[in-house]
C-alpha positions as CSV (number, residue, x, y, z in Angstrom):
1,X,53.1,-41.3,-47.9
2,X,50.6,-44.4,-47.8
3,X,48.5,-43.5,-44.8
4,X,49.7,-46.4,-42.4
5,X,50.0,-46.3,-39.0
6,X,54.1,-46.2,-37.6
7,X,53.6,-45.8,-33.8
8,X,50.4,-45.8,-31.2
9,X,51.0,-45.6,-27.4
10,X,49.6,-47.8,-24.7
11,X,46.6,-45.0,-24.2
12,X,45.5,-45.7,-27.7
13,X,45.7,-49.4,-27.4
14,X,43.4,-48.9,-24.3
15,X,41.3,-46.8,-25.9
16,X,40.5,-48.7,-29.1
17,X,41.3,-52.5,-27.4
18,X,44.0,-52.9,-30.0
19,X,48.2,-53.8,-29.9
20,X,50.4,-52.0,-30.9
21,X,52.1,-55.1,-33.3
22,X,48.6,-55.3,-34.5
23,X,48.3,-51.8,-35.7
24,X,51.8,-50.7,-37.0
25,X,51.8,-50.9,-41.0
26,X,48.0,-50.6,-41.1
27,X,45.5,-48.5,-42.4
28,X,43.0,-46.8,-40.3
29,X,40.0,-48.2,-42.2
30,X,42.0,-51.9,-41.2
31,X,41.7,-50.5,-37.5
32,X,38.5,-48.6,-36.9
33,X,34.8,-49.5,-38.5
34,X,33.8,-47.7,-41.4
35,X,32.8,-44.5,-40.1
36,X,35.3,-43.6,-37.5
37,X,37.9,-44.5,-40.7
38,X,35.7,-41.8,-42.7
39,X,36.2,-39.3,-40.4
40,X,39.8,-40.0,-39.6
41,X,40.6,-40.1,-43.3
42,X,38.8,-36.8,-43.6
43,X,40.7,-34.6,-40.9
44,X,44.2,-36.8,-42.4
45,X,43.6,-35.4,-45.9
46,X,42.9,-31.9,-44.8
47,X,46.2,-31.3,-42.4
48,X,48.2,-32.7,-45.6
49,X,46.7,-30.6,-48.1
50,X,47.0,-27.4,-45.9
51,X,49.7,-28.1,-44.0
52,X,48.6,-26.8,-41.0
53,X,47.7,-28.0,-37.6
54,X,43.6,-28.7,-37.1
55,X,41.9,-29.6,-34.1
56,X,38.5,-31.8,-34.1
57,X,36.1,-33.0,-31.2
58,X,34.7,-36.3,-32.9
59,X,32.0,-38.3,-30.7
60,X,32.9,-42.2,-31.7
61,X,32.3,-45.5,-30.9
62,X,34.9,-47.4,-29.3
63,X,35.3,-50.9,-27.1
64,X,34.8,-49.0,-24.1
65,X,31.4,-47.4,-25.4
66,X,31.0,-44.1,-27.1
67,X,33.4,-41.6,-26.5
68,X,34.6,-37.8,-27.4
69,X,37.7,-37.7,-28.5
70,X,40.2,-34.0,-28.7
71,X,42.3,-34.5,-31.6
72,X,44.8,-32.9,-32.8
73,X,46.6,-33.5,-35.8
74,X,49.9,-31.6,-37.1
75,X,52.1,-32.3,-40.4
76,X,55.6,-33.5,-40.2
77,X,57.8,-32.1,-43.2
78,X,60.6,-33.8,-44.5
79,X,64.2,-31.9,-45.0
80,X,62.8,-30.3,-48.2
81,X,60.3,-29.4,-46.4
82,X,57.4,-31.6,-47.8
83,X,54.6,-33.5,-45.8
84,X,55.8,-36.8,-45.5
85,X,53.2,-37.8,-42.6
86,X,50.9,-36.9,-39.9
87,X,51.6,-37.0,-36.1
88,X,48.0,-36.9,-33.9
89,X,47.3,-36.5,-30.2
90,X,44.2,-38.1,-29.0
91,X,42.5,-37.3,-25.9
92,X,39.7,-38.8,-24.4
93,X,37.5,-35.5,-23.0
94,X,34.3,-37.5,-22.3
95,X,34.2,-37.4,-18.7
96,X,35.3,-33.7,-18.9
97,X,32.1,-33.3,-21.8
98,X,29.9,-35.3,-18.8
99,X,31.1,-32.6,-15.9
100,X,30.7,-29.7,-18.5
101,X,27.3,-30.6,-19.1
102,X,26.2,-31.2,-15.6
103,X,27.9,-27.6,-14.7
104,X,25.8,-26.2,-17.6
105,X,22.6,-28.1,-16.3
106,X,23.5,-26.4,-12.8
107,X,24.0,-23.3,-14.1
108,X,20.9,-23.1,-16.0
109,X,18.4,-24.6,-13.0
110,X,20.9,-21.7,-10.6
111,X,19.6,-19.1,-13.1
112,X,15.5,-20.6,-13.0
113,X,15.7,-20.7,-9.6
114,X,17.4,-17.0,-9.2
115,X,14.5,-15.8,-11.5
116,X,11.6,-17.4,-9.2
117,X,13.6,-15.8,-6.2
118,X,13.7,-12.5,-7.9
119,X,17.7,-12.3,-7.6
120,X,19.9,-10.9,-10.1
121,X,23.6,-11.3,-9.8
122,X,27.1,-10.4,-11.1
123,X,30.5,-10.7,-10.8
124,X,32.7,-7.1,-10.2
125,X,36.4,-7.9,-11.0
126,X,38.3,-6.2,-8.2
127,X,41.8,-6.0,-10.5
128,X,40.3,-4.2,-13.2
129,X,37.0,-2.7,-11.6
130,X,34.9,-3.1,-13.8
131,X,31.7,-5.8,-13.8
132,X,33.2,-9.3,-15.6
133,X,29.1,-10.3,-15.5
134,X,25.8,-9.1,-14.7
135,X,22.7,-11.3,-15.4
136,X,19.5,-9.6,-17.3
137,X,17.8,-9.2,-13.5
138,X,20.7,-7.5,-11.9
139,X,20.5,-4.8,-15.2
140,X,17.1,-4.7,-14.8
141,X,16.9,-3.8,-11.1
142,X,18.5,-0.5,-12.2
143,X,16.5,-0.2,-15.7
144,X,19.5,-0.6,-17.5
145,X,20.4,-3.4,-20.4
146,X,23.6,-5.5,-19.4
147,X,25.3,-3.1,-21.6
148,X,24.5,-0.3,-20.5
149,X,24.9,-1.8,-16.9
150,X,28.7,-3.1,-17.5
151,X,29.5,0.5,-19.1
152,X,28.3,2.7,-16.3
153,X,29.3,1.1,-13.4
154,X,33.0,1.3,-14.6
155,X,32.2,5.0,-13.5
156,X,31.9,5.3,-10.1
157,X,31.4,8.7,-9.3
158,X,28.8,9.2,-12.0
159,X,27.2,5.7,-10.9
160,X,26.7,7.1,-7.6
161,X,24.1,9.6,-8.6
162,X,22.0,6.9,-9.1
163,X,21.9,5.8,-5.4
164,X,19.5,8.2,-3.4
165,X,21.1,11.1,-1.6
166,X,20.4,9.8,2.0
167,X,22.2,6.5,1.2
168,X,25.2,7.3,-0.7
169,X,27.9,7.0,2.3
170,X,26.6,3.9,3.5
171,X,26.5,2.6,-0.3
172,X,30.5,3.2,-0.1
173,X,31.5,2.0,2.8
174,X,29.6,-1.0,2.0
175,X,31.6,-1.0,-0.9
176,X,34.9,-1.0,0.5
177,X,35.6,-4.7,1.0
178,X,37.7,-5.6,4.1
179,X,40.6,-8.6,3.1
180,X,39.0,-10.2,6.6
181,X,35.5,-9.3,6.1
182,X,33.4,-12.6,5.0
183,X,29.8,-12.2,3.2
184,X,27.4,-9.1,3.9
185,X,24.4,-7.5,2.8
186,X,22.9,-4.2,2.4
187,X,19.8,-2.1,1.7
188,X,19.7,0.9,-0.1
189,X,17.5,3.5,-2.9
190,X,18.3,3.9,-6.2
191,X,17.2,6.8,-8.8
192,X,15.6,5.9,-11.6
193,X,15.4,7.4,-14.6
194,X,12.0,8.7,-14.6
195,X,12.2,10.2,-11.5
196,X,10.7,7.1,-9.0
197,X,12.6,5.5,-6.4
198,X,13.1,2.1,-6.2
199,X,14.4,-0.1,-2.6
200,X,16.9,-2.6,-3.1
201,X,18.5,-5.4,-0.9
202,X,22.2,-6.7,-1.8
203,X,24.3,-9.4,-1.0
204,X,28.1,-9.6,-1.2
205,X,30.4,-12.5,-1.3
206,X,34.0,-11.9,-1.4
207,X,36.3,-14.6,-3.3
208,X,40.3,-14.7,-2.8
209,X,42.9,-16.1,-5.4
210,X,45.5,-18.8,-4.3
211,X,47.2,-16.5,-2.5
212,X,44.5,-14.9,-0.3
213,X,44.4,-12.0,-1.8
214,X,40.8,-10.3,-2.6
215,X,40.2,-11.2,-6.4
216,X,36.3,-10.6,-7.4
217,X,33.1,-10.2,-5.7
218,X,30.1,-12.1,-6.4
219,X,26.9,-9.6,-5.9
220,X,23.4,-10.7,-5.4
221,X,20.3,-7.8,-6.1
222,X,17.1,-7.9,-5.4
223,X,13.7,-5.4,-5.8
224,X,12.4,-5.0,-2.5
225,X,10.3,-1.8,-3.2
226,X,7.0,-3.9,-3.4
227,X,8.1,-5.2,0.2
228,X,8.6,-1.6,1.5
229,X,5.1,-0.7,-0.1
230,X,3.8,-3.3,1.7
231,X,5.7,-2.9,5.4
232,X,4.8,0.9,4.9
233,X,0.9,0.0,4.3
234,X,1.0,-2.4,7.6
235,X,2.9,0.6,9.4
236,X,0.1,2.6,7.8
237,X,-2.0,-0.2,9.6
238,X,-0.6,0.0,12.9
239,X,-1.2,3.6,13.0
240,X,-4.2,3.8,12.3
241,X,-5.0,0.8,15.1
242,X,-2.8,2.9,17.8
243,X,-4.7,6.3,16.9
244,X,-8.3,4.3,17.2
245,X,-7.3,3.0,20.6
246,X,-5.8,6.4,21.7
247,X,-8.7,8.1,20.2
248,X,-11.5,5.6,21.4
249,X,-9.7,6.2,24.8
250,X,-10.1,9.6,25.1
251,X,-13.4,10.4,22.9
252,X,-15.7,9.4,26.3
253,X,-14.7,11.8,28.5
254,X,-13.7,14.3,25.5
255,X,-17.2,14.0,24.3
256,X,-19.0,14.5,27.7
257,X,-16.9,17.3,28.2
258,X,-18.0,19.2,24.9
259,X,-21.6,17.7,25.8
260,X,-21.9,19.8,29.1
261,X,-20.2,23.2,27.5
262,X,-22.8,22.6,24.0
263,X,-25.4,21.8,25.9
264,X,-25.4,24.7,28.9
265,X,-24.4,27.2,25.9
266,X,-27.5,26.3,24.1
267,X,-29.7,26.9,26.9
268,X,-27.6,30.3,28.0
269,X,-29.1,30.9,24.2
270,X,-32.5,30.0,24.6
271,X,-32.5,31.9,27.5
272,X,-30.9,34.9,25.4
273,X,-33.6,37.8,25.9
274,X,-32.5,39.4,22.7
275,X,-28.9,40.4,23.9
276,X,-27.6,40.5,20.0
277,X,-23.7,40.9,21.2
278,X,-24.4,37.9,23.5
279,X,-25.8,36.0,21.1
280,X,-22.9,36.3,18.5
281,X,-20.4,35.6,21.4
282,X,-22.6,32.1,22.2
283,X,-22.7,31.4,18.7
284,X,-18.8,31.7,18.4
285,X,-18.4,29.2,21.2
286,X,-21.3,26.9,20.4
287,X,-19.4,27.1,17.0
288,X,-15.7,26.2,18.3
289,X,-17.7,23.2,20.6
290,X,-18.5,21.6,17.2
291,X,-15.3,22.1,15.9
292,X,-13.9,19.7,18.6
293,X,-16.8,17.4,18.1
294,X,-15.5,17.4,14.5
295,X,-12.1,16.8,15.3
296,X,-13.0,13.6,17.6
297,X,-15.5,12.7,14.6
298,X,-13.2,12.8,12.2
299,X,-10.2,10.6,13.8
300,X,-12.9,7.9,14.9
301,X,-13.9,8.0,11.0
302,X,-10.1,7.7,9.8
303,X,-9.3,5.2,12.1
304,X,-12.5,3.0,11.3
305,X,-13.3,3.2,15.1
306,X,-16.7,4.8,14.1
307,X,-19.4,3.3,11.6
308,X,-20.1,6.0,8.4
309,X,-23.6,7.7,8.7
310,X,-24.7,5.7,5.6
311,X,-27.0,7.3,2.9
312,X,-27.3,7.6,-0.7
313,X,-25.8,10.6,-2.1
314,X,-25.6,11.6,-6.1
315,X,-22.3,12.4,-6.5
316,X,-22.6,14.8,-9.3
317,X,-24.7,17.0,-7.0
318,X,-22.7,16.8,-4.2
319,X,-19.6,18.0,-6.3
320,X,-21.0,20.6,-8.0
321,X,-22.6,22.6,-5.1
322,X,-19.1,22.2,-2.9
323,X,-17.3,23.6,-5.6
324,X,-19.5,26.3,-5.7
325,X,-18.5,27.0,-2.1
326,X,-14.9,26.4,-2.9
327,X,-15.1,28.8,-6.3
328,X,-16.3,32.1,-3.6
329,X,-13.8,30.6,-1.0
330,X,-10.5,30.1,-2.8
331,X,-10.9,33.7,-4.9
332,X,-9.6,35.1,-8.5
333,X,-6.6,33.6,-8.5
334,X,-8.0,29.9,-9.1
335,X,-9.3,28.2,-12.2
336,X,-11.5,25.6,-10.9
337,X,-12.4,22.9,-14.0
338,X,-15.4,21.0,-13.1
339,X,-16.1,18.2,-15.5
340,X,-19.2,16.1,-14.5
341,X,-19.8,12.6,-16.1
342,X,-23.8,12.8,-17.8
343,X,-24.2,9.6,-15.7
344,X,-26.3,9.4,-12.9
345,X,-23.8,8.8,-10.0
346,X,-25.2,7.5,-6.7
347,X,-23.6,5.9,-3.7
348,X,-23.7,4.9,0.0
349,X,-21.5,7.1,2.0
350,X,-21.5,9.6,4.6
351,X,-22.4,13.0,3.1
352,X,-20.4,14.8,5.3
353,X,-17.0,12.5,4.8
354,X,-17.5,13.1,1.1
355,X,-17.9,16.7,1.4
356,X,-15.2,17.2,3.7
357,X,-12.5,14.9,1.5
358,X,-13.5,17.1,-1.6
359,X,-13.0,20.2,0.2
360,X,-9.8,18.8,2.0
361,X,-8.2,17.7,-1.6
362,X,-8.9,21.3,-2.8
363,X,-7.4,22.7,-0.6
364,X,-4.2,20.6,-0.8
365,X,-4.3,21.3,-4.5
366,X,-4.3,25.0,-4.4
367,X,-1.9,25.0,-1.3
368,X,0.1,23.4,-3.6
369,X,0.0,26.9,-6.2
370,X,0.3,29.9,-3.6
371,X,0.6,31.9,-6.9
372,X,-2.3,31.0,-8.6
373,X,-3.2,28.1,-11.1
374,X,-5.9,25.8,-12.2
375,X,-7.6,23.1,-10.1
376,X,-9.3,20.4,-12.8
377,X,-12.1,18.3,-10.6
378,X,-13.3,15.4,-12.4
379,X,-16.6,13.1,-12.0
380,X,-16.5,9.8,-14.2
381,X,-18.3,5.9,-14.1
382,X,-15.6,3.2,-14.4
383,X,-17.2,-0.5,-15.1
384,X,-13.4,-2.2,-13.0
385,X,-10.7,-0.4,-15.4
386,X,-9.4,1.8,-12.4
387,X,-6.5,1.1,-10.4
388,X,-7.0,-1.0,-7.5
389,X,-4.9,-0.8,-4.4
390,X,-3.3,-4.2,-2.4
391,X,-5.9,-3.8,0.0
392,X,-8.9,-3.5,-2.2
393,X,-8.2,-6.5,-5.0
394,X,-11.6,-7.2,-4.7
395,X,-14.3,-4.3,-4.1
396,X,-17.8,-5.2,-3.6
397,X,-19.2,-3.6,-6.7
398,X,-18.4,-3.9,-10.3
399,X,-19.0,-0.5,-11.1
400,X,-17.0,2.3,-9.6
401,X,-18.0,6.3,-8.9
402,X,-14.7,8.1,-9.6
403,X,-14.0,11.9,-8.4
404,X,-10.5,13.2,-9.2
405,X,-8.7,16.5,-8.2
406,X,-5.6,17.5,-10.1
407,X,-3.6,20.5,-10.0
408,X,-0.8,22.3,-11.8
409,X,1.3,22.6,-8.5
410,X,4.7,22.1,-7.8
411,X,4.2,18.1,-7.0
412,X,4.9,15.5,-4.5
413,X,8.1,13.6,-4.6
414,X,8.2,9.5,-4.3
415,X,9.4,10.1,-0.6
416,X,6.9,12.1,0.2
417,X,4.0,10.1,-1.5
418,X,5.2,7.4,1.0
419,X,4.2,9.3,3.3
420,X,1.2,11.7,2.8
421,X,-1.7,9.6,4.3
422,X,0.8,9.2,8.1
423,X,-1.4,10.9,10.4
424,X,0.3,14.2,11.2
425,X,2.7,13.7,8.6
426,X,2.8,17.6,6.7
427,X,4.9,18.9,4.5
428,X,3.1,22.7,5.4
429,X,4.6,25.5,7.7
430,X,4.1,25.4,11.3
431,X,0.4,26.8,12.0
432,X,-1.1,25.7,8.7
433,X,-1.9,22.1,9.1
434,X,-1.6,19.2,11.6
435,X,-1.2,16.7,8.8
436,X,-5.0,15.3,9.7
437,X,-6.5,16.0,6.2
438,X,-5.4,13.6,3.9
439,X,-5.0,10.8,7.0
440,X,-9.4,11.8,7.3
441,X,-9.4,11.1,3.9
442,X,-7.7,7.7,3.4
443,X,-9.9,6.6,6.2
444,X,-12.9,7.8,5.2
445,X,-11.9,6.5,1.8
446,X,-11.0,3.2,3.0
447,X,-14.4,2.5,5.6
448,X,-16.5,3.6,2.2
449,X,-15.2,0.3,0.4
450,X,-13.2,2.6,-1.6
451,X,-9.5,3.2,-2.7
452,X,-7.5,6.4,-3.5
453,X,-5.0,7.0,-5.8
454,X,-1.7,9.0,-6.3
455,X,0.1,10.3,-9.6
456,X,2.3,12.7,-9.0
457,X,6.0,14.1,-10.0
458,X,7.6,16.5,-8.7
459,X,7.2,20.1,-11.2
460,X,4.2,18.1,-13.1
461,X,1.7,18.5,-10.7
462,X,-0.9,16.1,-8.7
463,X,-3.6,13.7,-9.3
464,X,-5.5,12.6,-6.6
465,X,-8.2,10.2,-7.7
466,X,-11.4,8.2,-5.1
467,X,-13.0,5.2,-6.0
468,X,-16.4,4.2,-4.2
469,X,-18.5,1.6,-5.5
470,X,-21.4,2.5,-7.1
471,X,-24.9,1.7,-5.2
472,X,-26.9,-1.6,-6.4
473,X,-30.1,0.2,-5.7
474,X,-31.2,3.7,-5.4
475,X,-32.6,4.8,-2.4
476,X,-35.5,7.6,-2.9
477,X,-37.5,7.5,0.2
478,X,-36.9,10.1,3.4
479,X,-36.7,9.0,6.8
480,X,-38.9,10.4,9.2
481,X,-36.3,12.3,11.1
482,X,-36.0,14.7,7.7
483,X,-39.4,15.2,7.3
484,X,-39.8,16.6,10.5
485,X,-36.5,18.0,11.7
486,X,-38.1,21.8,11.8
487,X,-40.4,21.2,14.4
488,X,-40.0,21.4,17.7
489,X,-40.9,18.6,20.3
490,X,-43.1,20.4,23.4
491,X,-43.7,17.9,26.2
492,X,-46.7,18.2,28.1
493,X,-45.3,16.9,31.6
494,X,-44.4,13.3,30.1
495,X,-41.5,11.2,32.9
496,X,-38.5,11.0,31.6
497,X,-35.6,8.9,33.2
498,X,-32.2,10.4,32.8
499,X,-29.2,7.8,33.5
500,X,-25.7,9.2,33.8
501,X,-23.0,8.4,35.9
502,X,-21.4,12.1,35.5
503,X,-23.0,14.2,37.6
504,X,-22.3,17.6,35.4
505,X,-23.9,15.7,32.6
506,X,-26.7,14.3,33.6
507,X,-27.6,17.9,35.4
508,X,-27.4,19.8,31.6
509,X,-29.3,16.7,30.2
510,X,-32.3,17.1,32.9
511,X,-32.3,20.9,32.0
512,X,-32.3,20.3,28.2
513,X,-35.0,18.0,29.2
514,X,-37.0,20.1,31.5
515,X,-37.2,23.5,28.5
516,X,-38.7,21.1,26.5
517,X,-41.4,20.7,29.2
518,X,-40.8,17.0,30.3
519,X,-40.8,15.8,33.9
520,X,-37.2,14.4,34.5
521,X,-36.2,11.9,37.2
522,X,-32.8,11.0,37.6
523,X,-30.2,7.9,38.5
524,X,-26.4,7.6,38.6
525,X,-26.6,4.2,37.5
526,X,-27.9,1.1,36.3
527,X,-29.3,-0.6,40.2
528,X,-30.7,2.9,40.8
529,X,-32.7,3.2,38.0
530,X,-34.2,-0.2,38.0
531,X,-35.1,1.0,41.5
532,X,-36.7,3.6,40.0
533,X,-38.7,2.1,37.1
534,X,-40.1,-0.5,39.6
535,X,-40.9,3.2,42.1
536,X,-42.3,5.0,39.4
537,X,-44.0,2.9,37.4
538,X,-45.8,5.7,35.0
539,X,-42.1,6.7,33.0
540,X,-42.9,7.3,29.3
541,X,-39.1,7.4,28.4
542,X,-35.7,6.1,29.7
543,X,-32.6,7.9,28.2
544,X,-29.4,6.1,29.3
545,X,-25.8,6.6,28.7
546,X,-24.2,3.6,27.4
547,X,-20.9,3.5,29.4
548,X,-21.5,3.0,33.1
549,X,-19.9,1.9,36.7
550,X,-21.4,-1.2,38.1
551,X,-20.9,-3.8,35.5
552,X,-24.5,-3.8,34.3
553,X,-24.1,-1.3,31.2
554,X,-26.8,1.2,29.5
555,X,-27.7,-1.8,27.2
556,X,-28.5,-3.9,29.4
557,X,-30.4,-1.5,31.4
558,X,-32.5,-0.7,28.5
559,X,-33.3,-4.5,27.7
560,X,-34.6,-5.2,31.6
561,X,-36.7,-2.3,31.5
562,X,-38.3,-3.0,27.8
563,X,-38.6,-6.7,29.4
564,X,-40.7,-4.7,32.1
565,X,-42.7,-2.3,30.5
566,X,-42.9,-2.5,26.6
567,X,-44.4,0.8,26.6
568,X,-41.5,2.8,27.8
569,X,-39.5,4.7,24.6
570,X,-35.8,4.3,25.2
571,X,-33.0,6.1,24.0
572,X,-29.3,5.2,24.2
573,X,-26.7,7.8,24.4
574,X,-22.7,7.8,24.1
575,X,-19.4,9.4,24.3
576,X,-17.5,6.7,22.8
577,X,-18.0,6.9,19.5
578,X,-17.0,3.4,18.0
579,X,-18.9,1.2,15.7
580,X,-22.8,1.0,17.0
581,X,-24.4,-0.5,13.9
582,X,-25.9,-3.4,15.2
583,X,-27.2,-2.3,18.4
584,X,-28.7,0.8,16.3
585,X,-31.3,-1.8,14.8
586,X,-32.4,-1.9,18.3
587,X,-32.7,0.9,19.5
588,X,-32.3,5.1,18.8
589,X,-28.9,6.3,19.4
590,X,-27.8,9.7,20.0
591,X,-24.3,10.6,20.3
592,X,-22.2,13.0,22.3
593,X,-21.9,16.0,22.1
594,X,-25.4,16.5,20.6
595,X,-27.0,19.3,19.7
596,X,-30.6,20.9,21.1
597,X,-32.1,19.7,17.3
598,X,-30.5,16.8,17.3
599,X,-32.1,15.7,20.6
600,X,-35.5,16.8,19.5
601,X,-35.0,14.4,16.5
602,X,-34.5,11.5,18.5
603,X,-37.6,12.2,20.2
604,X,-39.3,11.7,17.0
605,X,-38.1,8.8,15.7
606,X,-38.7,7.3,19.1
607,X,-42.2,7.9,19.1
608,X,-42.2,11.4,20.7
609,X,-43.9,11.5,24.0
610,X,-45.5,15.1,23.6
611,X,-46.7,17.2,20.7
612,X,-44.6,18.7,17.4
613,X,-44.9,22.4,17.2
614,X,-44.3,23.9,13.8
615,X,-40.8,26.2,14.5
């Protein structure tokens, strides 16, 4: 055998720009330059030493440019069975290489551009059912490797326990692909492993073989449970907004209601000649009075429609004496922890709001153990390495007071968690809750510049954590209605002009004014009593509701008269109880319903026409 050429067909005359007359009885090297004849000589000598078929991919030069060439080469044996030459079938795969490569380019940017997106995909054989693929991101969605992934799935009544209860009947008729149903898509909740729930939107494609028959489905996943978080925090939102507008609709009239029943039960008290069963009976109902003042308080505050009474509070004291309350309160059965940071922790917030969200997380916490347990509460300084909520990526301060409450209760599931700052949204029997608390809290929480926190699983127990910045500056001095507020203002016949446009109230305002020993003169609106500061022009002090008929409101009355008579102390009163901070620069507010004290303190700061009495 001498290597020569015998036979070449028109392809490889094409190919190479050569005859077939030209290339019979030649040798390659005679044919092809130096390095193709190398390489052609190379895969020759190995088929005839082995004997066997081999199969290269060479990339050559050729007279149409460079080329790949699939070649395979197979021994031809003689009668005895000897090699006694080589047959070879070229073919030229280089536009088949160039499509390859542009499929694999495609794939790969398809892949980039399903990882920006968030998508993970696979491929679930219908024939065998089982997964044929499943990128890393599909896996993933499920916290599973590809593996892992491929393996389980084969199962399918073991893989549904990892879809969530509520959605398991939709996840299988979803499943079950029609032969006429085109693309879908689908969202559902999956288990995960430790216990958390995450939401998830699928898409389907169906693809059919040659002969229309269902063959494999494409799948597309993605996490949506960030979206949820966020839809559920604009829901949040949007609740809170309705509730302000319902509130702040109803807290006028609500609050001039409790303002005539406080104020004639206080002066059925001072009139109380020592009648001790009386007394406690007017004390009950003065107390239930403020209760509903609370309760209107206390939605304004959660659903930001009312501006926190701002002052500076140390944290650490605060704490510690409401847990001495809660200690006596919640009884033997409770272990309360308290653990107070030695740093001096002071910040601007209503004390009452902080008081009441420490008590109201208490009492969640030990709700949470009707047989007993321990309830750890937790003061600590945090210089930005605590968890910031959506909403809060940038808080004003960059230092943080932190109080947590944690209990060794029964837990809160994800589902729940979702839910537990909804307002009226309880988890308690009927009759021991209206699902207010924690909704106070998170708004209290949230108007303080703050954020509030949730670990929980369910048979692990609950932390509950509130971040308020720190103050910049502490605050030391008293204000003058502190200093004074046990004395007693005692007019000595002083005018006072009393502006309402209900008639019940402004009769129980004139009385409350008239113990105190003030001569009161009276208007239904704003025309009347500009009539009457221009009649009686001697009036020490105008107090005016706010809200009135007539189009010229109780701030506008107050301006005309203090362009009048700069003299004249005014006071500003209201029912509605939203956001007065810039008009309290102005002048003294008092709001409804108000108590007897609270009156005689806006005296004072207003300059007090009369004498203080020691109480």
């Amino acid at each position: 055998m001498d290597g020569k050429y015998l036979q070449i067909n028109r392809q490889f005359e094409r190919l190479f720009n050569v005859r077939n007359e030209d290339v019979v009885g030649c040798l390659p090297q005679d044919v092809h330059y130096s390095a193709m004849s190398k390489i052609t000589r190379g895969h020759d000598l190995r088929v005839i030493k082995s004997g066997k078929t081999e199969v290269a991919q060479h990339l050559v030069e050729t007279e149409l440019g460079p080329r790949t060439l699939h070649t395979v080469k197979f021994p031809v044996f003689d009668e005895t069975g000897t090699v006694s030459g080589l047959g070879a079938v070229v073919t030229d795969i280089t536009e088949f290489k160039r499509v390859e490569a542009a499929l694999a380019e495609t794939d790969e940017r398809l892949q980039q551009a399903a990882e920006l997106a968030g998508l993970g995909y696979a491929v679930w054989n219908v024939h065998s059912r089982r997964c044929d693929y499943c990128s890393d991101k599909y896996a993933d969605v499920y916290d599973l490797s590809i593996e892992e992934f491929i393996e389980q799935s084969a199962d399918t009544d073991n893989w549904m326990k990892r879809i969530h209860r509520d959605d398991r009947e939709r996840f299988r008729n979803f499943k079950k692909i029609d032969q006429r149903e085109g693309s879908s898509e689908f969202e559902y909740r999956v288990n995960l492993p430790d216990g958390n729930i995450r939401h998830i939107h699928e898409f389907r494609k169906p693809s059919f073989d040659e002969k229309g028959l269902l063959s494999e489905i494409l799948f597309t996943i993605r996490d949506i449970s960030r979206d949820k978080q966020i839809e559920s925090k604009n829901l949040q939102v949007q609740k809170m907004e309705a509730l302000g507008h319902l509130t702040g609709g109803i807290a006028h009239d609500f609050n001039n209601i409790l303002t005539i029943i406080l104020g004639n039960l206080e002066l059925l008290d001072k009139s109380n000649k020592g009648n001790k069963h009386q007394g406690v009976l007017l004390n009950e109902a003065i107390e239930a009075t403020n209760l509903g003042a609370d309760l209107i308080n206390n939605l304004m505050v959660f659903s930001e429609q009312r501006e926190l009474a701002v002052e500076q509070i140390n944290v650490n004291e605060v704490v510690d004496e409401t847990v001495g309350i809660l200690r006596r309160t919640f009884g033997e059965l409770y272990n309360i922890d308290l653990n107070l940071c030695s740093d001096t922790l002071i910040v601007s917030t209503e004390i009452t709001q902080f008081k009441n969200a420490l008590i109201n997380l208490a009492i969640n916490a030990r709700d949470s153990m009707p047989d007993g347990g321990k309830i750890a509460i937790e003061t600590r300084i945090s210089d930005g390495d605590h968890p910031i909520s959506p909403e809060r990526k940038e808080m004003p301060s960059s230092r943080f007071a932190i109080l947590s409450i944690s209990d060794s209760g029964v837990g809160i599931s994800p589902d729940v968690q979702d839910r537990i700052f909804e307002p009226f949204y309880s988890t308690k029997n009927s009759g021991q809750g209206v699902g207010l608390g924690l909704s106070v809290v998170y708004g209290f929480v949230n108007q303080a510049g703050g954020n509030i926190t949730v670990d929980s699983s369910v048979g692990t127990g609950t932390k509950i954590s509130i971040t308020i910045p720190v103050a910049a500056t502490e605050n030391k001095s008293n204000t003058l209605t502190e200093a004074l507020q046990d004395n007693v203002v005692n007019g000595r016949g002083e005018k006072v002009l009393v502006v309402e446009d209900d008639d019940h109230v402004r009769s129980v305002t004139s009385k409350r004014f008239e113990m105190l020993n003030y001569a009161v003169l009276e208007a239904s609106n704003a025309k009347q009593a500009l009539d009457t500061v221009s009649s009686e022009p001697d009036i020490d002090l105008l107090f005016t509701d706010i809200i009135m008929p007539g189009g010229t409101t109780g701030v506008d009355l107050a301006r005309q008269v203090r362009a009048r008579n700069q003299n004249i102390k005014i006071i500003l009163t209201t029912g509605y109880s939203g956001k007065q901070h810039d008009l309290e620069k102005e002048f003294v507010v008092i709001r409804k319903p108000y108590r007897h004290n609270q009156l005689e303190n806006a005296l004072i700061n207003v300059g007090y026409p009369g004498e203080i009495k020691p109480q």
